[in-house]
Z-matrix of the N, CA and C atoms (Angstrom, degrees):
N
C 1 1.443
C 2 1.517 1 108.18
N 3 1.334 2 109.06 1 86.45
C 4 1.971 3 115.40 2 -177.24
C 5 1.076 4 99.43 3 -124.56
N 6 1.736 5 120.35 4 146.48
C 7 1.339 6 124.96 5 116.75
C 8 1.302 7 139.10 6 -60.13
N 9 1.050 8 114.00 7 -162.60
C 10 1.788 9 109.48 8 154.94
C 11 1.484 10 106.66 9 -89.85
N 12 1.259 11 113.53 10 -4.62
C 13 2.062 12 115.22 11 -168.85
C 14 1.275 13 93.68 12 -121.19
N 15 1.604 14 141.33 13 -48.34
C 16 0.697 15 133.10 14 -156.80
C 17 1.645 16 125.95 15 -155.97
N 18 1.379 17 123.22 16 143.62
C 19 1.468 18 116.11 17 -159.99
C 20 2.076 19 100.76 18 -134.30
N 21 1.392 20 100.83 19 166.25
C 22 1.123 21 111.80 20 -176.28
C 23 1.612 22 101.08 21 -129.38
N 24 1.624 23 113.57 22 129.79
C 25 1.090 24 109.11 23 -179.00
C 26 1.790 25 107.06 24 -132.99
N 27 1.884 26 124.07 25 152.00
C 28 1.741 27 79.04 26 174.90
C 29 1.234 28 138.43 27 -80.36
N 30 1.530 29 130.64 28 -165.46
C 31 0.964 30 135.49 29 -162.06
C 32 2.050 31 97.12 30 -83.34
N 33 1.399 32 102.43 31 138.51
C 34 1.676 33 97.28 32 -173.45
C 35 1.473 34 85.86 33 -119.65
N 36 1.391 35 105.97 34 160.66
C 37 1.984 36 136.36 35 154.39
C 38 1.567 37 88.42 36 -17.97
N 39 1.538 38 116.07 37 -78.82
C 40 1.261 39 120.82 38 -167.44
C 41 1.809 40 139.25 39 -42.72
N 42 1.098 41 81.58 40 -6.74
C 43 1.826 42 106.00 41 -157.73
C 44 1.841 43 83.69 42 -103.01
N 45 1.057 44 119.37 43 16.72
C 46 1.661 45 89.15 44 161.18
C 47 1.806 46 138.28 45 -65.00
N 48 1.406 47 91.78 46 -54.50
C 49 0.932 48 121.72 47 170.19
C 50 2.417 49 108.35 48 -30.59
N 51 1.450 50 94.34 49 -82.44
C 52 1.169 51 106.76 50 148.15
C 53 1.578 52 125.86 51 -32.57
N 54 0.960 53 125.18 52 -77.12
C 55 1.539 54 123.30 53 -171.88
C 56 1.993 55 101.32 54 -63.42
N 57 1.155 56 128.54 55 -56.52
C 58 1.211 57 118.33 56 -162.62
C 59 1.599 58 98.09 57 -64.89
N 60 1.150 59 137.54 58 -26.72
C 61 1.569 60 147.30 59 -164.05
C 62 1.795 61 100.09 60 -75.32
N 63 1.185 62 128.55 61 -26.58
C 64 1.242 63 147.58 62 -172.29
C 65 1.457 64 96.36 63 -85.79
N 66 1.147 65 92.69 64 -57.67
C 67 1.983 66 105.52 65 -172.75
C 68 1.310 67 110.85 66 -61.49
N 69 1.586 68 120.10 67 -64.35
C 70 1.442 69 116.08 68 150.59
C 71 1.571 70 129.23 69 -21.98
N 72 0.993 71 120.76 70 -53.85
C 73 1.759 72 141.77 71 -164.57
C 74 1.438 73 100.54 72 -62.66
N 75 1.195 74 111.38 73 -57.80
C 76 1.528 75 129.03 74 -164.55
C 77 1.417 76 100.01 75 -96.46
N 78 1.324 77 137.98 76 31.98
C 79 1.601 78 123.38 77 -173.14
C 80 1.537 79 107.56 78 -129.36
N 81 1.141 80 118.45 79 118.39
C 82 1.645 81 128.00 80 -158.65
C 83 1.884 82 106.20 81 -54.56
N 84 1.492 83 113.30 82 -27.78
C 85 1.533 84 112.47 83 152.77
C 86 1.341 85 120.85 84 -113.39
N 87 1.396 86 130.29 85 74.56
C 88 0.892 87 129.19 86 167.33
C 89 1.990 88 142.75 87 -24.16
N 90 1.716 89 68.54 88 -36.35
C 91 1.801 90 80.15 89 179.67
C 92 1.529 91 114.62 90 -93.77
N 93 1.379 92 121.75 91 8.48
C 94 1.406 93 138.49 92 164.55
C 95 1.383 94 96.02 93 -70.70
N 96 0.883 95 136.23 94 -41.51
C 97 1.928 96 128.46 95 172.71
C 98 1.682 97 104.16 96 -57.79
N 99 1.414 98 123.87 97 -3.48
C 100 1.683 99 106.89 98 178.36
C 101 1.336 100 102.02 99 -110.13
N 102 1.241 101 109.21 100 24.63
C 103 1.537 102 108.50 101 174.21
C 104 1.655 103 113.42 102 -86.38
N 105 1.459 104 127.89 103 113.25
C 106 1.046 105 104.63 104 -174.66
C 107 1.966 106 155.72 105 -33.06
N 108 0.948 107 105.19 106 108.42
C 109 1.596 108 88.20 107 -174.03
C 110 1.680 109 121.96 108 117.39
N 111 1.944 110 86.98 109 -32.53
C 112 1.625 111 93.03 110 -179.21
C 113 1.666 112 135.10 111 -58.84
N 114 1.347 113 81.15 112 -30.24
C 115 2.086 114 93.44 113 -171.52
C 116 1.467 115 91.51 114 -86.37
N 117 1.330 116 147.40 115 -41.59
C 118 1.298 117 134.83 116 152.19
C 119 1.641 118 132.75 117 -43.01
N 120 1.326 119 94.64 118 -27.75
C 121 1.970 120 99.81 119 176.13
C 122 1.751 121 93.75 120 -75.95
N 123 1.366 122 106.51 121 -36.60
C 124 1.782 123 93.48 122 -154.15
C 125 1.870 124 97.93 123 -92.93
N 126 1.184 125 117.83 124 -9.20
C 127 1.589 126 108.65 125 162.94
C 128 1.570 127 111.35 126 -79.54
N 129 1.477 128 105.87 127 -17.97
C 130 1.720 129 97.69 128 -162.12
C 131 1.553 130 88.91 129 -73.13
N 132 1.433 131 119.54 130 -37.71
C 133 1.258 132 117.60 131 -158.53
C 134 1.258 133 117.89 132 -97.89
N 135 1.173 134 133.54 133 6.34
C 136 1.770 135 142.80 134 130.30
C 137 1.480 136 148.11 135 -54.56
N 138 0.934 137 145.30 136 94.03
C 139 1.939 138 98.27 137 26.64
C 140 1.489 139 113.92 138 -83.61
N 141 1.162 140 116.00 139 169.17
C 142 1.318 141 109.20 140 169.44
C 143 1.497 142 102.47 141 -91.02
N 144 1.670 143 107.98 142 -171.60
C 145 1.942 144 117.38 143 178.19
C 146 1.815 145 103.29 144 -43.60
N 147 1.326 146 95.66 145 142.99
C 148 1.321 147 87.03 146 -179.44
C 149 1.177 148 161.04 147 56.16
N 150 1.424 149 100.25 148 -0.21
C 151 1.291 150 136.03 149 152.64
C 152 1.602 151 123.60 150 -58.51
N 153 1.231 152 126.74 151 141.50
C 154 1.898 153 127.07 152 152.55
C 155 1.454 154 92.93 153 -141.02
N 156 1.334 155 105.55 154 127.59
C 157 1.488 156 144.34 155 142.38
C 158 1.541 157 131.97 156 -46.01
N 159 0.890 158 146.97 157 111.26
C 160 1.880 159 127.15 158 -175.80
C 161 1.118 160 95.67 159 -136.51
N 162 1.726 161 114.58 160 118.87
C 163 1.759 162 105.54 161 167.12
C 164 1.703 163 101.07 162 -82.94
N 165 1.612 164 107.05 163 147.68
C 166 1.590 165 130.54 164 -178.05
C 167 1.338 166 86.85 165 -94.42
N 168 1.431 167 106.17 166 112.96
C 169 2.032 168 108.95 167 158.25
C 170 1.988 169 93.66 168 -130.15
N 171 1.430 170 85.41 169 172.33
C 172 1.226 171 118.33 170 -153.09
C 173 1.859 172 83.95 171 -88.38
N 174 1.528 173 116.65 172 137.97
C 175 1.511 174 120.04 173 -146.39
C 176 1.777 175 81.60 174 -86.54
N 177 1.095 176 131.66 175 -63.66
C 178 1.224 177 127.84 176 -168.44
C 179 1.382 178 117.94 177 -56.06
N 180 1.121 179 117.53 178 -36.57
C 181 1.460 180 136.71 179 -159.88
C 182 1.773 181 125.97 180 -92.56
N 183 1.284 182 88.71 181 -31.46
C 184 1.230 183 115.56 182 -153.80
C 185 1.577 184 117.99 183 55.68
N 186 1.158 185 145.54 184 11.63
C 187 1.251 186 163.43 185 -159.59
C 188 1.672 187 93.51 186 -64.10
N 189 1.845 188 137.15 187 106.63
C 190 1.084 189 127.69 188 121.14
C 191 1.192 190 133.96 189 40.41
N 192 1.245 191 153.66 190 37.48
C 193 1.648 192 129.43 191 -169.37
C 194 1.376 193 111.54 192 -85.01
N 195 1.514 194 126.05 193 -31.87
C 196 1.469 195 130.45 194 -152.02
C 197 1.766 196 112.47 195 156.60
N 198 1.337 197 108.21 196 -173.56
C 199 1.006 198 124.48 197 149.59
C 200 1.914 199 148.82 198 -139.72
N 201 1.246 200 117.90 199 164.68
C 202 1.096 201 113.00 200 171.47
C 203 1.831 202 126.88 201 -119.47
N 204 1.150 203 105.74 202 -171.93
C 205 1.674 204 107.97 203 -159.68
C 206 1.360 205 119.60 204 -153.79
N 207 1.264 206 110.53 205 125.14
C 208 1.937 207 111.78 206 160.90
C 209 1.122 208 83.99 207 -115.42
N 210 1.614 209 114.70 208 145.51
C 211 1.486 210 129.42 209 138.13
C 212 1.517 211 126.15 210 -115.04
N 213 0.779 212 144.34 211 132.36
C 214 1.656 213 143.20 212 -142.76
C 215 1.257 214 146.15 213 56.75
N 216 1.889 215 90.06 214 66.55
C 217 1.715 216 116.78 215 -136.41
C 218 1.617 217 70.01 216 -86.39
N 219 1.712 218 112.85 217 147.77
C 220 0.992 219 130.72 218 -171.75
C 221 1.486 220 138.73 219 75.23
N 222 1.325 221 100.26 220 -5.13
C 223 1.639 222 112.27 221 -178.00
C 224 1.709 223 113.79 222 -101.68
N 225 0.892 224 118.05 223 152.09
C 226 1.678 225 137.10 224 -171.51
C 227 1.664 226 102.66 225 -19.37
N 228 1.936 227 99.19 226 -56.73
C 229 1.062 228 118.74 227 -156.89
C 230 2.233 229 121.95 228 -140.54
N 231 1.300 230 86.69 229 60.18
C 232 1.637 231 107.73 230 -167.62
C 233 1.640 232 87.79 231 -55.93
N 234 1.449 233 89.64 232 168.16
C 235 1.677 234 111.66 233 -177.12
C 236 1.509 235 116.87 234 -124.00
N 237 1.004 236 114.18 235 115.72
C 238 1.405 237 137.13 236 161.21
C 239 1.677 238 111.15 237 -42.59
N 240 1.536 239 106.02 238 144.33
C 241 1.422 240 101.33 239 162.22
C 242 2.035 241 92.36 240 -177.18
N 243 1.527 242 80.08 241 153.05
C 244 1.884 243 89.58 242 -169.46
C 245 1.711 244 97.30 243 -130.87
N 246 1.596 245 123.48 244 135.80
C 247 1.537 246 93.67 245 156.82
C 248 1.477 247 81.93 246 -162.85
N 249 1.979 248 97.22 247 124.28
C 250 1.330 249 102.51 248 -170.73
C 251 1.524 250 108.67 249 -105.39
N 252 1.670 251 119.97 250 -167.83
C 253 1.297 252 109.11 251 171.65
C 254 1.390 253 111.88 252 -92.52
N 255 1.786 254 113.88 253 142.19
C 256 1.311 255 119.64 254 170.86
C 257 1.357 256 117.46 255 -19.22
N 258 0.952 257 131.88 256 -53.87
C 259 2.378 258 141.70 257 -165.98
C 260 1.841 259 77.54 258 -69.61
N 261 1.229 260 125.82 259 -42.41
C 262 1.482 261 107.88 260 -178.18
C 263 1.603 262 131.49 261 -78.46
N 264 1.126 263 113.41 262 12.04
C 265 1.102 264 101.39 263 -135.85
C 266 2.148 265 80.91 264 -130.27
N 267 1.625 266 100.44 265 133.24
C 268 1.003 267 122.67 266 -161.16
C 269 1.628 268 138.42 267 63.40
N 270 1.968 269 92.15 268 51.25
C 271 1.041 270 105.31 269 -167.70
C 272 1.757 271 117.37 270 -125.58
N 273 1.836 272 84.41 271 -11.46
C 274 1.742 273 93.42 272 -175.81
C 275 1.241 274 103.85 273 101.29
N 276 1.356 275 139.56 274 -1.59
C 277 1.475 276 151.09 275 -168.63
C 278 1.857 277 85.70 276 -83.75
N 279 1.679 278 136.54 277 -37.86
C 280 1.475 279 131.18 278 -177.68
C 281 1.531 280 112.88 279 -45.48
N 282 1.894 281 81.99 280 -69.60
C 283 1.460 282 99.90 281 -171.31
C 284 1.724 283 119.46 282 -54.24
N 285 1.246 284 102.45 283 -30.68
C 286 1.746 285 102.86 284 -179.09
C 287 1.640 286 97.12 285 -76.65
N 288 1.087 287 137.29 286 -38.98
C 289 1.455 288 124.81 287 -155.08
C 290 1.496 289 93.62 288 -94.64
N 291 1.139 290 125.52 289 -17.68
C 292 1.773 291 127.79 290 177.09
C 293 1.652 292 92.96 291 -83.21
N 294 1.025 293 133.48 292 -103.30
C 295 1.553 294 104.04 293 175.58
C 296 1.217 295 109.54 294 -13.21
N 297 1.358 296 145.64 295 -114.46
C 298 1.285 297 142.33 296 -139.41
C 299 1.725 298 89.17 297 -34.59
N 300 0.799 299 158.13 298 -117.71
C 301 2.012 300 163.43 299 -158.13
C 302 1.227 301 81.26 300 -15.22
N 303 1.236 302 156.52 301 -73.48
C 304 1.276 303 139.28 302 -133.68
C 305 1.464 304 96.22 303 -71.76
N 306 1.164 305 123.56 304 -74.77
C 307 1.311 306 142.04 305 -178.06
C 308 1.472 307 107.63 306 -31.65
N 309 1.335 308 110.03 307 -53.60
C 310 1.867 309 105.69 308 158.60
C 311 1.336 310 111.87 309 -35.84
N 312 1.176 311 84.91 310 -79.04
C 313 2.086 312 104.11 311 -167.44
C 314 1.590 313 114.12 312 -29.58
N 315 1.431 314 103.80 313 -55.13
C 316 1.172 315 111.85 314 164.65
C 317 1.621 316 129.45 315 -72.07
N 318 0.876 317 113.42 316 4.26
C 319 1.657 318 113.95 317 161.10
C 320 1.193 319 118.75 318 -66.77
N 321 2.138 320 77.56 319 -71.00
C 322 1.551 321 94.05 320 -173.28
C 323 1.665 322 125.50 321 -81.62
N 324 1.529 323 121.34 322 2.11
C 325 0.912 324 105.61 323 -176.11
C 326 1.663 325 119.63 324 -144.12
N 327 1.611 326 100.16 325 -3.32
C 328 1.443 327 116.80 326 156.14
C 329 1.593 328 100.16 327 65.27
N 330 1.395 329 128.69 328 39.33
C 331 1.366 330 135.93 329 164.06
C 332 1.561 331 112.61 330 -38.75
N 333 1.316 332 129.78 331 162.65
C 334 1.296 333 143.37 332 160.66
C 335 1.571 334 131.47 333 -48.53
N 336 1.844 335 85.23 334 -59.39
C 337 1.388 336 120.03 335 171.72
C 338 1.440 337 87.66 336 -176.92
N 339 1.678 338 98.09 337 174.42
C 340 1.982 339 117.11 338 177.25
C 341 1.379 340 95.43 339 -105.11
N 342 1.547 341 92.40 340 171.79
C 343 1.512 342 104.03 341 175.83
C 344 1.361 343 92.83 342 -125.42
N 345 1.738 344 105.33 343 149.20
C 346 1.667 345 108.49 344 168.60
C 347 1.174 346 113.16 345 -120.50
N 348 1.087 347 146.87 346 138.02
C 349 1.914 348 140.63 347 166.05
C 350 1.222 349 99.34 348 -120.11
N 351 1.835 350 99.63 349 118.45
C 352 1.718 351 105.84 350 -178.09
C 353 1.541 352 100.14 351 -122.24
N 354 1.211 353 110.36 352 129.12
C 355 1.614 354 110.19 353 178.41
C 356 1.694 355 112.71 354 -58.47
N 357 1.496 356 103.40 355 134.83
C 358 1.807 357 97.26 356 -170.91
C 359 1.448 358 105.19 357 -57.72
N 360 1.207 359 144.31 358 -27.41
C 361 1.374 360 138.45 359 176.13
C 362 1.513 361 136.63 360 -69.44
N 363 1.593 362 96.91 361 4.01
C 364 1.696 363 116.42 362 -168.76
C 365 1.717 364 88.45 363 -111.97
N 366 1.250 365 116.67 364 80.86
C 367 1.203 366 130.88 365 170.33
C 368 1.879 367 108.08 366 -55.70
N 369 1.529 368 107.82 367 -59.84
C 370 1.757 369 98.29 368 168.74
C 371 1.563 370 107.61 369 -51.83
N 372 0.969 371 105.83 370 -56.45
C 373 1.759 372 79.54 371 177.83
C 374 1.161 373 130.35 372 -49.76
N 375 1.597 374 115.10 373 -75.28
C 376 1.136 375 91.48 374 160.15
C 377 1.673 376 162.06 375 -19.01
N 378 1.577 377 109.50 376 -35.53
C 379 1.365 378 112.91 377 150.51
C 380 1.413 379 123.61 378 -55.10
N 381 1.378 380 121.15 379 -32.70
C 382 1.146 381 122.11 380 -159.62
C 383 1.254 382 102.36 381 -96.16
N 384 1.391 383 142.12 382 4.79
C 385 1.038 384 146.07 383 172.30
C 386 1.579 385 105.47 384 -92.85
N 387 1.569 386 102.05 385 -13.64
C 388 1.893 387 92.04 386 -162.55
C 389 1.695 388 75.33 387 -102.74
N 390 1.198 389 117.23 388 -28.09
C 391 1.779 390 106.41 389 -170.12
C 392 2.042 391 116.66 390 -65.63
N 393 1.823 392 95.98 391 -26.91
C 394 1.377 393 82.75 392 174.27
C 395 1.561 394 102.20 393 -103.12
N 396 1.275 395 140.26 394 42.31
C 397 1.628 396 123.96 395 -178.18
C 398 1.511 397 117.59 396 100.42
N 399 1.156 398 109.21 397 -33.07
C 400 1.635 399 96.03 398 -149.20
C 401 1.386 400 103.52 399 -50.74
N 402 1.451 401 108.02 400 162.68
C 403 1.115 402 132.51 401 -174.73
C 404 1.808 403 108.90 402 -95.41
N 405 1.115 404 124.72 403 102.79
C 406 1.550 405 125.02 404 169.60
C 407 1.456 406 95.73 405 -47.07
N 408 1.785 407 113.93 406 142.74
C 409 1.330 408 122.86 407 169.19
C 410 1.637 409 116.12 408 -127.70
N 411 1.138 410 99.61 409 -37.32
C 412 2.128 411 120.88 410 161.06
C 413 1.508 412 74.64 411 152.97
N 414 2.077 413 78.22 412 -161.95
C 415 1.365 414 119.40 413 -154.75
C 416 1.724 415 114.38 414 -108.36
N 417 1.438 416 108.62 415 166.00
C 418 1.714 417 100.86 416 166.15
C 419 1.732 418 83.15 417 -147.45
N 420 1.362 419 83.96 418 162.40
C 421 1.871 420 97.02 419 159.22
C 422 1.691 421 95.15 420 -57.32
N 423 1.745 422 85.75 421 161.05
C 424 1.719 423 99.25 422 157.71
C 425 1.738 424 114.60 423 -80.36
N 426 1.285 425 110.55 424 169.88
C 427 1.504 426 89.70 425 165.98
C 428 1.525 427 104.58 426 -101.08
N 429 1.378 428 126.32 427 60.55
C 430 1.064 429 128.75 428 -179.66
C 431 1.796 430 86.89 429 -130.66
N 432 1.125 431 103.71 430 -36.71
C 433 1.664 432 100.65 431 -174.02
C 434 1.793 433 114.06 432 -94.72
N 435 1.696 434 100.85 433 -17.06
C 436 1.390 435 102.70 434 153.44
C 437 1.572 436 123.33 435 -84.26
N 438 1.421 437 116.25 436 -17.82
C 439 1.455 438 110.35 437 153.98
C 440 1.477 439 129.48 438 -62.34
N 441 1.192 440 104.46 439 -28.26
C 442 1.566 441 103.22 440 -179.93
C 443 1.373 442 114.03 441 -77.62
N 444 1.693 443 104.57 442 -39.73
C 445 1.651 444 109.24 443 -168.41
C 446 1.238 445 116.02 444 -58.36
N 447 1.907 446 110.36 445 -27.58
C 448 1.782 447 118.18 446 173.85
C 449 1.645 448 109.15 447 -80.84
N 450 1.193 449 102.82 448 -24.05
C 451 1.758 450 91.41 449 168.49
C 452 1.750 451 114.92 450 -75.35
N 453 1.046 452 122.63 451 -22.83
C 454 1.577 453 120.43 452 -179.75
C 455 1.912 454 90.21 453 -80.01
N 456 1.272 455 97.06 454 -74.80
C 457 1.558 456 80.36 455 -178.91
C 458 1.615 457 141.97 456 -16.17
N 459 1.600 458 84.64 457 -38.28
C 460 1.708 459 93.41 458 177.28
C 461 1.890 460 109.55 459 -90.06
N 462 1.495 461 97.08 460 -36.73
C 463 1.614 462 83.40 461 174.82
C 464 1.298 463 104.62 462 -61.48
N 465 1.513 464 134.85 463 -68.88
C 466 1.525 465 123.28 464 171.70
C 467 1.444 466 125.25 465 -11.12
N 468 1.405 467 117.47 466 -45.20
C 469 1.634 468 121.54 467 -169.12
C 470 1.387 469 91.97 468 -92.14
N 471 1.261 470 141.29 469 1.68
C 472 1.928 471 139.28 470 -161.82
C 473 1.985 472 82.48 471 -118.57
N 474 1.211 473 104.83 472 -18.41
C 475 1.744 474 82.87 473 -173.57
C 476 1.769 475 115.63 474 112.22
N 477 1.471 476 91.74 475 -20.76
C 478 1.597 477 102.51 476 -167.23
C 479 1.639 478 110.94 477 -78.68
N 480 1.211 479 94.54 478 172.30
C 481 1.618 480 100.90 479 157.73
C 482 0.974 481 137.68 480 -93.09
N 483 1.435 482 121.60 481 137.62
C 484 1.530 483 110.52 482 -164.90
C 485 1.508 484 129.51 483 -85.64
N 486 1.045 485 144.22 484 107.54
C 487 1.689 486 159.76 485 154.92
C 488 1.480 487 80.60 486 29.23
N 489 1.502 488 114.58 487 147.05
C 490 1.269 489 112.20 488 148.22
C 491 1.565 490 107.43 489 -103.88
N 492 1.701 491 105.37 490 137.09
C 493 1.204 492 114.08 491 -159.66
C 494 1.854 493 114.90 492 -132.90
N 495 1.064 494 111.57 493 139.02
C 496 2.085 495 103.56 494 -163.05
C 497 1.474 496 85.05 495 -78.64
N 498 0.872 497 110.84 496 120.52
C 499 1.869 498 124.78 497 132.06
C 500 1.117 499 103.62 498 2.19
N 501 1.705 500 136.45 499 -84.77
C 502 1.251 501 136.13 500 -151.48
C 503 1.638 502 102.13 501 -54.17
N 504 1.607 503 102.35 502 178.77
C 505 1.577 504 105.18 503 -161.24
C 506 1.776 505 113.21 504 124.79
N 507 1.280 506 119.12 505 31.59
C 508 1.292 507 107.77 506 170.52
C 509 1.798 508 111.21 507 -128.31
N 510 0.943 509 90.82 508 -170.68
C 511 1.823 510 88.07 509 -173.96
C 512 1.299 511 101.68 510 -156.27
N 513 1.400 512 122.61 511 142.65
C 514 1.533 513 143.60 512 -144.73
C 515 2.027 514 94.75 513 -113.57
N 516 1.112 515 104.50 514 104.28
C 517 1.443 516 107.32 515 173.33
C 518 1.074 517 115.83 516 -89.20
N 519 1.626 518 119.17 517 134.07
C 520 1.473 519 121.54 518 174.00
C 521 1.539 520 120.93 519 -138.16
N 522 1.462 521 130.00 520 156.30
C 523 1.174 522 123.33 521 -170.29
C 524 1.469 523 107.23 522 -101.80
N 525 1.338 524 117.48 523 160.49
C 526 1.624 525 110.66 524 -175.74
C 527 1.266 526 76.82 525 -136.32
N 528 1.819 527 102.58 526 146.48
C 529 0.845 528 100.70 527 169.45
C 530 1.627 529 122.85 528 -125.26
């Protein structure tokens, strides 16, 4: 899976380092990765079932940029997902490596259409969803904002007070087709 700029290869043993540093970079609490144990729970468990991984490096170089994602390899309607490193990011390095996954996906697995979930606050993404087609479908909470809403719930039922917590937290679903 190459361009002439840029290639997708999968995710190896070796690529921790790399992949969790991406994950970190791009993660609305960053410093939740120095919690013991955590950045080790979430590599052990990548990909998950049905999942493929592809690190995006630079075709000449091999240089790092990020990565990309199907999850529900084999189903009607698998899901897309991209998240590169900051130095990459608003360069056109998305859109080429999102084509390249699609174009896989669809080889090998002759999907319906993809699904995308872009957090409403990832404005580049979002463009890049209107630049290749996708189709807006609505919204859901994140499960970052459905994690919180079950932690107030429970402080509420414990007696406590609840976290003060922002509103924002949803993500803009779209179909590719």
């Amino acid at each position: 899976m190459e361009t002439a700029q840029y290639r997708l290869r999968p995710l190896e043993a070796g690529d921790r380092e790399l992949y969790m540093g991406t994950v970190i970079a791009n993660a609305d609490i960053p410093r939740m990765y120095d919690m013991p144990g955590l950045a080790d729970y979430v590599w052990e468990t990548t990909p998950e079932a049905g999942e493929e991984i592809f690190c995006i490096e630079e075709a000449a170089t091999h240089a790092y940029c990020g990565f990309c994602s199907v999850r529900g390899v084999g189903t009607e309607t698998p899901e897309v997902g991209l998240s590169l490193l900051p130095a990459c990011q608003g360069k056109g390095i998305g859109q080429i490596a999102l084509g390249q996954l699609l174009a896989v996906c669809r080889q090998r697995y002759s999907p319906a259409c993809f699904i995308a979930r872009v957090d409403s606050r990832n404005l580049p993404s979002l463009r890049l969803m209107e630049k290749i087609g996708a189709v807006p479908l609505g919204t859901e909470d994140t499960e970052w904002k459905r994690a919180m809403d079950d932690l107030n719930r429970q402080m509420e039922e414990a007696g406590l007070e609840k976290a003060p917590l922002s509103e924002e937290g949803f993500v803009r679903i779209f179909r590719i087709d």
